[in-house]
C-alpha positions as CSV (number, residue, x, y, z in Angstrom):
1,X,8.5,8.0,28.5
2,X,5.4,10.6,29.0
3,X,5.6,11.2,25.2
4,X,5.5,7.0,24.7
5,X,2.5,6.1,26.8
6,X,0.6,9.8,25.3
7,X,1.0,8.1,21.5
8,X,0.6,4.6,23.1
9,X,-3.0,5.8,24.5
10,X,-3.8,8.0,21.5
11,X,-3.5,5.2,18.9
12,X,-5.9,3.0,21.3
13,X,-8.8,5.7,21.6
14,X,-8.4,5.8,17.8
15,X,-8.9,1.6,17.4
16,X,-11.7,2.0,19.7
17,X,-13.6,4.4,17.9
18,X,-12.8,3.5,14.6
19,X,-16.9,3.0,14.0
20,X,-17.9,6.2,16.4
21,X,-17.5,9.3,15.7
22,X,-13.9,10.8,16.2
23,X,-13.0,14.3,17.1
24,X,-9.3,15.2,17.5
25,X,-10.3,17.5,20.6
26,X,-11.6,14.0,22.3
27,X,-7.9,12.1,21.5
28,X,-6.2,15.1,23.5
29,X,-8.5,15.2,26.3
30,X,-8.1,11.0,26.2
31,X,-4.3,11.6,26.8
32,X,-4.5,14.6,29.0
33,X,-2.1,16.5,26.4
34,X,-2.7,19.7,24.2
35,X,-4.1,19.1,20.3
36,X,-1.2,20.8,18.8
37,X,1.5,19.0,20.5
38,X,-0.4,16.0,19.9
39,X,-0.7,16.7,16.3
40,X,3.1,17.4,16.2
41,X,4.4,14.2,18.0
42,X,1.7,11.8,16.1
43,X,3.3,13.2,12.8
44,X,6.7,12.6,14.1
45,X,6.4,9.5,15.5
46,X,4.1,7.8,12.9
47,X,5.0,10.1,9.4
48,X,1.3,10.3,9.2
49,X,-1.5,13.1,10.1
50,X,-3.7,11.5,13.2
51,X,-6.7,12.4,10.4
52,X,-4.7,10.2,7.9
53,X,-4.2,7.4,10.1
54,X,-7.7,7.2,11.4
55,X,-9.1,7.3,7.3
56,X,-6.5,4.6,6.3
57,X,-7.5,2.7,9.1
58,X,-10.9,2.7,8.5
59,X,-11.0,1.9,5.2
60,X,-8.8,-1.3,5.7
61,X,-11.2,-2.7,8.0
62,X,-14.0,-1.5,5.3
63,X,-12.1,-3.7,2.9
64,X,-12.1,-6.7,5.5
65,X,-15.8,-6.3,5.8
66,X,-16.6,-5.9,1.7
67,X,-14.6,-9.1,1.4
68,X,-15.7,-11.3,4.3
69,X,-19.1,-9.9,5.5
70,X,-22.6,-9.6,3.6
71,X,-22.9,-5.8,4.4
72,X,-24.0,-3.7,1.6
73,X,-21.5,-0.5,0.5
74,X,-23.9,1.8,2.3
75,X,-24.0,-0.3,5.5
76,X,-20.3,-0.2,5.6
77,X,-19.7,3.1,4.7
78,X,-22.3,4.2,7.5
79,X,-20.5,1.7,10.2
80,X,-17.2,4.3,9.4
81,X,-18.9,7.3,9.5
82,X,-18.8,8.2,6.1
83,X,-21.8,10.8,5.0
84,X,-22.9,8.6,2.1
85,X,-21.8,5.9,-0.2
86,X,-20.9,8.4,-2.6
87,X,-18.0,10.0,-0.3
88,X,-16.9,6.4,0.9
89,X,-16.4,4.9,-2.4
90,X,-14.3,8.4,-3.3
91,X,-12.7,7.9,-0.7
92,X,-11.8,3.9,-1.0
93,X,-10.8,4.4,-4.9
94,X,-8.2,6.7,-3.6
95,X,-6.3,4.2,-1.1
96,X,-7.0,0.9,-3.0
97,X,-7.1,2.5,-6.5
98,X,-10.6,0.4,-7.1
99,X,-14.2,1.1,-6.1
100,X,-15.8,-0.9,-3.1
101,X,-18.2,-2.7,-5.5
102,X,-15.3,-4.1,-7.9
103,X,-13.0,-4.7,-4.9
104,X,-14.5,-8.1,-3.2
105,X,-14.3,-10.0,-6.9
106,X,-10.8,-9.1,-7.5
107,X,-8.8,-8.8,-4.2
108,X,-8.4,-11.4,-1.2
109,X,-5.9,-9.0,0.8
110,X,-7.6,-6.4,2.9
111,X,-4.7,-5.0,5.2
112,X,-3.3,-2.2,3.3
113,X,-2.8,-0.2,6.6
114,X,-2.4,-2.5,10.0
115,X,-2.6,-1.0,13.5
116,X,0.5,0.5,14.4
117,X,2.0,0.2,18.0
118,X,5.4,1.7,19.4
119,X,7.9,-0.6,21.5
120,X,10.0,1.3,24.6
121,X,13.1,1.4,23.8
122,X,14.8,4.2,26.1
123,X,13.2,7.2,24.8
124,X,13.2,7.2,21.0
125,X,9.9,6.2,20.1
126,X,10.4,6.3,17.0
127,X,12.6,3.8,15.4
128,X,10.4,1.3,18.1
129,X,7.6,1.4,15.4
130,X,6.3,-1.6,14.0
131,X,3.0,-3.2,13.1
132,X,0.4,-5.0,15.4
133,X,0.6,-8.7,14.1
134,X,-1.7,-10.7,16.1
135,X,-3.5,-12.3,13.4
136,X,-0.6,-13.5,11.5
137,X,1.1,-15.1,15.0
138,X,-2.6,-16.6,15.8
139,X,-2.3,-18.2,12.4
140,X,1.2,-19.5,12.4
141,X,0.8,-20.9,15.9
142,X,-2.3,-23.1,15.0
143,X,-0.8,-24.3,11.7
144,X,2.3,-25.6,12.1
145,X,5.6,-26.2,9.5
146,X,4.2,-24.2,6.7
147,X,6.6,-21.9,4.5
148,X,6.2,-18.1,4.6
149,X,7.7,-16.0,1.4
150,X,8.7,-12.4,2.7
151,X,8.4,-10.2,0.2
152,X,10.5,-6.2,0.1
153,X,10.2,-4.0,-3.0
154,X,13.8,-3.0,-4.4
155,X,15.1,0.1,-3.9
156,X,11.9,2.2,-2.1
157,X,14.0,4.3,-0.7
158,X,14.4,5.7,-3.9
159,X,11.0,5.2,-4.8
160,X,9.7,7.2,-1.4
161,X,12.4,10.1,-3.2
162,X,10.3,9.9,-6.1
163,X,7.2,10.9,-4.0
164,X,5.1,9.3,-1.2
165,X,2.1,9.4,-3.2
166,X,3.9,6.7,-5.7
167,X,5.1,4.8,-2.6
168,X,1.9,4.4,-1.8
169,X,0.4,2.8,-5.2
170,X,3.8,0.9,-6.0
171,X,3.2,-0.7,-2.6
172,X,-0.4,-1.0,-3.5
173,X,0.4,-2.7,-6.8
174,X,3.4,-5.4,-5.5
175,X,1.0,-6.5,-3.3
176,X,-1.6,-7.0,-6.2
177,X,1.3,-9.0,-7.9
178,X,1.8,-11.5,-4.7
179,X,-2.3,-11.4,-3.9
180,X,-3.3,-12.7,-8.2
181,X,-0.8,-15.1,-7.4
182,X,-2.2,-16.6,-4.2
183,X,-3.9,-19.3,-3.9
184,X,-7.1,-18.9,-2.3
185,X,-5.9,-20.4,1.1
186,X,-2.9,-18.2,1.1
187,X,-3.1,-15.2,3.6
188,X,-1.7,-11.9,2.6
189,X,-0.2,-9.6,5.3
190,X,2.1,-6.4,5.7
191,X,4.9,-6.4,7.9
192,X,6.6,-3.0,7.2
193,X,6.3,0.1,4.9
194,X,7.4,-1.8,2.2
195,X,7.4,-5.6,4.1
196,X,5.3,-8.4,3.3
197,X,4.6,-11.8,4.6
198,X,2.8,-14.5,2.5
199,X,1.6,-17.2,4.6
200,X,1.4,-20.4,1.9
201,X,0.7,-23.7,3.8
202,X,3.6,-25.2,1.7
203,X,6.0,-27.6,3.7
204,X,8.5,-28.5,0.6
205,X,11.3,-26.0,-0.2
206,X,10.5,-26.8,-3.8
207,X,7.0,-25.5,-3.7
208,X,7.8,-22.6,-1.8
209,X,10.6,-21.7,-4.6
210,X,8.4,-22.3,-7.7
211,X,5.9,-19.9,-6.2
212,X,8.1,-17.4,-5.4
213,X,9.6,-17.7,-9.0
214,X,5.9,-17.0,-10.3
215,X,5.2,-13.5,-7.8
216,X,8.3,-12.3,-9.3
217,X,7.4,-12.7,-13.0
218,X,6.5,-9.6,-13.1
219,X,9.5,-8.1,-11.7
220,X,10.7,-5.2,-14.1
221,X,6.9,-4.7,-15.0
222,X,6.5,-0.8,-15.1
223,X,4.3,1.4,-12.7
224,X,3.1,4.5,-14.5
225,X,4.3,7.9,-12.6
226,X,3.0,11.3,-14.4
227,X,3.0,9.2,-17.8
228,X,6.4,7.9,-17.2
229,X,7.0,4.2,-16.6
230,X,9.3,3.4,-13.8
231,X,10.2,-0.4,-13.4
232,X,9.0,-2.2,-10.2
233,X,11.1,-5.3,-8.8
234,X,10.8,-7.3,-5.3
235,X,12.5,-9.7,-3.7
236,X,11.3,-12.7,-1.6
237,X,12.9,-14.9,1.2
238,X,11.6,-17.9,2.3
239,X,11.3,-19.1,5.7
240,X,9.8,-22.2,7.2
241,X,8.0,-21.9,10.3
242,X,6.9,-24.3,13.1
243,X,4.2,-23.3,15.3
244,X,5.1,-24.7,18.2
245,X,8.2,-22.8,18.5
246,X,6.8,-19.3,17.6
247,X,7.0,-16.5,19.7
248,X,5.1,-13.2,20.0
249,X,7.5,-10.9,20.7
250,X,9.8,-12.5,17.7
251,X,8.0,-13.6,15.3
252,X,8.3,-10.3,13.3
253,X,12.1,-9.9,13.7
254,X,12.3,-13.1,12.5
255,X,10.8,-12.5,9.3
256,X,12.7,-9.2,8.9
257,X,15.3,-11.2,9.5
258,X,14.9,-13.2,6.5
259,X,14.1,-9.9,4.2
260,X,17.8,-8.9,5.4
261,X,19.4,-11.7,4.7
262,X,18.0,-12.1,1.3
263,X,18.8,-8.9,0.8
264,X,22.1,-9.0,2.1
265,X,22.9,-12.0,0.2
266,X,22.2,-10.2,-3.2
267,X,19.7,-12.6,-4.0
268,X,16.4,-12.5,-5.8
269,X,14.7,-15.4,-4.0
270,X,16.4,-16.8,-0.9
271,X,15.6,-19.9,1.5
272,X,16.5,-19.5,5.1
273,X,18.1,-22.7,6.5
């Protein structure tokens, strides 16, 4: 429980601060708990350095600001406490695998890396990881009986084996697939490590299907890995959801849900009853 409420508090000092300057020593004396062993249970909890999970967040909410403020590259690099442009933009390329000044005219998606929070569940705070989804339930609850495709990539696991590293960019390039796709409307978000929820305004099955059907064109399309072309698929269940029957605290094990029933059903594209 002690361990639960230390990461709990540890991951809101970090949202807080995400445009002050940060200083691991600060985290710790937040959550009343040593550096090291803070260090060691973040990394167990989360598979990710705290340093690594305040960069990634940063620059997701730098790529909400490129696409939906007015804010110059300096600005925003400035805002999260990046020395200069020069190390932001380095440091953007690497996680979205395009420069901050190309990004706005040829992505709509911006959250590559969502908050993470941790749910009690008797002592293992681990496998109670999931993703803060506030944005997507505000949406779905104010726009009602609308279809939403959630998207898995086949066979990560594997992929992960391959390295982390080329998780990361095959992630990074199956949502490129569903975001050229989108329509403009269309809002984009990650559920999961791999997980991700397209929210379409559709309302007939037949829609939902046909643009489902064009995402996964370009299943089979090959993601280059030391020069050697592995091929990439996903696949996609669809699920209809009315707003006035949403809840928080389900909402994401409900579209789970679907992913493991398409996937269970040995389907490429599935619609949920």
């Amino acid at each position: 429980m002690k361990n639960f409420h230390v990461l709990i508090e540890a991951i809101n000092y970090i949202e807080e601060n995400l445009c002050n300057y940060i200083l691991q020593e600060d985290i710790a004396r937040e959550c009343y708990f040593s550096l090291s062993s803070l260090q060691k249970l973040f990394r167990y909890a989360f598979n990710h350095s705290i340093k690594e999970y305040i960069t990634k967040r940063r620059l997701t909410n730098a790529a909400k600001d490129i696409v939906n403020s007015q804010m110059t590259i300096t600005e925003i690099a400035m805002k999260y406490q990046y020395n200069s442009p020069e190390v932001f933009t380095r440091a953007f390329s690497k996680l979205w695998g395009i420069s901050p000044s190309k990004f706005k005219n040829q992505w709509k998606f911006t959250g590559i890396f969502p908050k993470l929070i941790l749910e009690y569940n008797g002592g293992n705070v681990v496998t109670g990881k999931k993703v803060e989804i506030s944005e997507l339930y505000e949406v779905l609850k104010e726009n009602q009986n609308t279809y939403v495709l959630c998207f898995d990539i086949v066979g990560f696991g594997e992929i992960n084996k391959i390295s982390y590293e080329f998780g990361d960019k095959v992630i990074l390039q199956c949502l490129k697939r569903i975001d050229t796709v989108a329509k403009e409307d269309m809002m984009l978000f990650r559920i999961g490590g791999d997980e991700f929820a397209l929210v379409t305004w559709l309302t007939e099955a037949s829609e939902a299907e046909n643009l489902a059907k064009t995402v996964l064109e370009s299943n089979g399309e090959f993601i280059d890995y030391n020069g050697q072309g592995i091929p990439v698929s996903m696949r996609v269940g669809a699920t209809k959801i009315f707003g006035n029957n949403i809840r928080y605290n389900e909402l994401l094990d409900d579209l789970q849900n679907t992913i493991n029933v398409t996937r269970e059903n040995k389907k490429e594209i599935f619609l949920m009853d």
